[in-house]
C-alpha positions in Angstrom: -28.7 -10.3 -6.1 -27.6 -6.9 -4.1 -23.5 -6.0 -4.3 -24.4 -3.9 -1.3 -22.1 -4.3 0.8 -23.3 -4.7 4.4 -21.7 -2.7 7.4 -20.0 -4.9 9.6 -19.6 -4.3 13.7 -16.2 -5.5 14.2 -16.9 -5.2 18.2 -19.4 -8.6 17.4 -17.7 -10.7 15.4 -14.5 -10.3 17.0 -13.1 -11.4 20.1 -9.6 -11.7 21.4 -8.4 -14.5 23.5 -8.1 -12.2 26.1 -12.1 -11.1 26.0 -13.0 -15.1 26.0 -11.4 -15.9 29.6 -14.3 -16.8 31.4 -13.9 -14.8 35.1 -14.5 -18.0 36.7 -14.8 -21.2 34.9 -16.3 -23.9 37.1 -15.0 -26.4 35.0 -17.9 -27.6 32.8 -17.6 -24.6 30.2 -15.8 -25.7 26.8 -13.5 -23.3 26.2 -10.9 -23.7 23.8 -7.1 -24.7 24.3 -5.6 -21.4 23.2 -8.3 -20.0 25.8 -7.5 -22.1 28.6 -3.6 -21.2 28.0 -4.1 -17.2 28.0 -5.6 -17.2 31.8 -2.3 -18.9 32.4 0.2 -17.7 29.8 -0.2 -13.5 30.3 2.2 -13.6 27.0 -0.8 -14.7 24.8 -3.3 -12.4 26.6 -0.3 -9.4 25.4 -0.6 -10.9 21.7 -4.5 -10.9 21.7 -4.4 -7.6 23.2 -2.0 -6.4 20.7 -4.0 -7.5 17.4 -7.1 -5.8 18.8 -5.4 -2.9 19.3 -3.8 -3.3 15.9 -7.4 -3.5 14.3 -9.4 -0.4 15.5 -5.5 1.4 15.2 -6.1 0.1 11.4 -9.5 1.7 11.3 -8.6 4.6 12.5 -5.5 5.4 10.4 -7.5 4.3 7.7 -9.8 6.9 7.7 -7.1 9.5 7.7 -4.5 8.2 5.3 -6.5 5.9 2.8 -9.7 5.7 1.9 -12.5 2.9 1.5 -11.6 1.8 -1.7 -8.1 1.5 -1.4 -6.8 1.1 2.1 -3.1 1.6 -0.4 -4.4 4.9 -1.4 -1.8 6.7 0.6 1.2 4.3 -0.2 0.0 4.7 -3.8 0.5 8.3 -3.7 3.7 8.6 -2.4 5.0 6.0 -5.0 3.9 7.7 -7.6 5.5 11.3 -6.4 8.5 9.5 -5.6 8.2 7.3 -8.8 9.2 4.0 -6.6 7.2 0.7 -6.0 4.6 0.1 -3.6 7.1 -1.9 -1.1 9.5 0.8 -1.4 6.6 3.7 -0.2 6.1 1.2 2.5 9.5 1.0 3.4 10.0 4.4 3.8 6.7 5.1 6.1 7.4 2.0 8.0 10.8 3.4 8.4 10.0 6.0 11.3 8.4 3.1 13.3 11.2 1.1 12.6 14.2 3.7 13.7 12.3 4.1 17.5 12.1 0.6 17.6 15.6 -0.2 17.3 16.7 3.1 18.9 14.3 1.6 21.9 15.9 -1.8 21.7 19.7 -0.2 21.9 18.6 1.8 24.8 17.5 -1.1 26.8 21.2 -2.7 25.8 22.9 -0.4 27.0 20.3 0.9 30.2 19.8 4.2 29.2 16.7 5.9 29.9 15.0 8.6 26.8 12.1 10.6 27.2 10.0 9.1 24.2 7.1 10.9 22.1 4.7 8.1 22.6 5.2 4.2 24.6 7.5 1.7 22.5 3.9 0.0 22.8 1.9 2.4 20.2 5.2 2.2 17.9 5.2 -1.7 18.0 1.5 -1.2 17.2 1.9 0.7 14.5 4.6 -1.8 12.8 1.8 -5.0 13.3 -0.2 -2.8 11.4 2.4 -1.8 8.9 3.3 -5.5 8.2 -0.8 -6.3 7.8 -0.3 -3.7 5.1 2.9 -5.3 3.4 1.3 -8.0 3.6 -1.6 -6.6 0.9 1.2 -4.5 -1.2 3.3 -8.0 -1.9 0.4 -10.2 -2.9 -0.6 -6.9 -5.5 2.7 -6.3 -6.8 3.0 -10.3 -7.1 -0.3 -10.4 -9.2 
């Protein structure tokens, strides 16, 4: 038996909700509930939208930060310059994220209006992503 790994094309195996609306349903397709409810519900059609967008975002910060062997790599090196956990590397690159979020979120409280360095949507994607990557760091540092 091979441990090759085969390549996988992420565009084939994965669909969002949103790509599975059928553009006119006449009724006799099966489509699932969770289907059916996004051509109605535009909230889950944002979610879907959202973790594809959080998955090639993933790939593509990948590739610069960590590398294929250890998608941590880059978390990893700052804890060990900084001589802190893994949780506690994350907390601090999460951080940035974090801050525009809630400077975004006191802004709209108050109405005021800020030119931004990129839309409070690429920094909520980056935190999805972010939390997909805590999610790896506490089941390793709970091993």
């Amino acid at each position: 038996m091979s441990n090759t790994v085969k390549a996988v094309d992420l565009e084939k195996i994965y669909e969002t909700i949103a790509d599975r609306i059928p553009e006119n349903n006449p009724g006799n397709l099966s489509v699932s509930p969770a289907v059916t409810g996004a051509a109605t519900n535009p909230q889950l059609t944002i979610i879907a939208d959202a973790i594809k967008r959080a998955e090639k975002l993933f790939t593509t910060k990948n590739a610069e930060y960590g590398d294929k062997g250890d998608i941590l790599s880059n978390f990893r090196r700052l804890a060990e310059a900084q001589g802190v956990p893994l949780s506690t590397a994350w907390f601090f690159l999460a951080g940035k994220h974090m801050d525009s979020i809630t400077q975004y979120v006191k802004d709209a409280r108050e109405n005021k209006m800020r030119k931004r360095s990129e839309p409070i949507r690429d920094r909520i994607d980056d935190m999805v992503v972010y939390s997909l990557l805590l999610l790896a760091i506490v089941a390793e540092e709970n091993r």
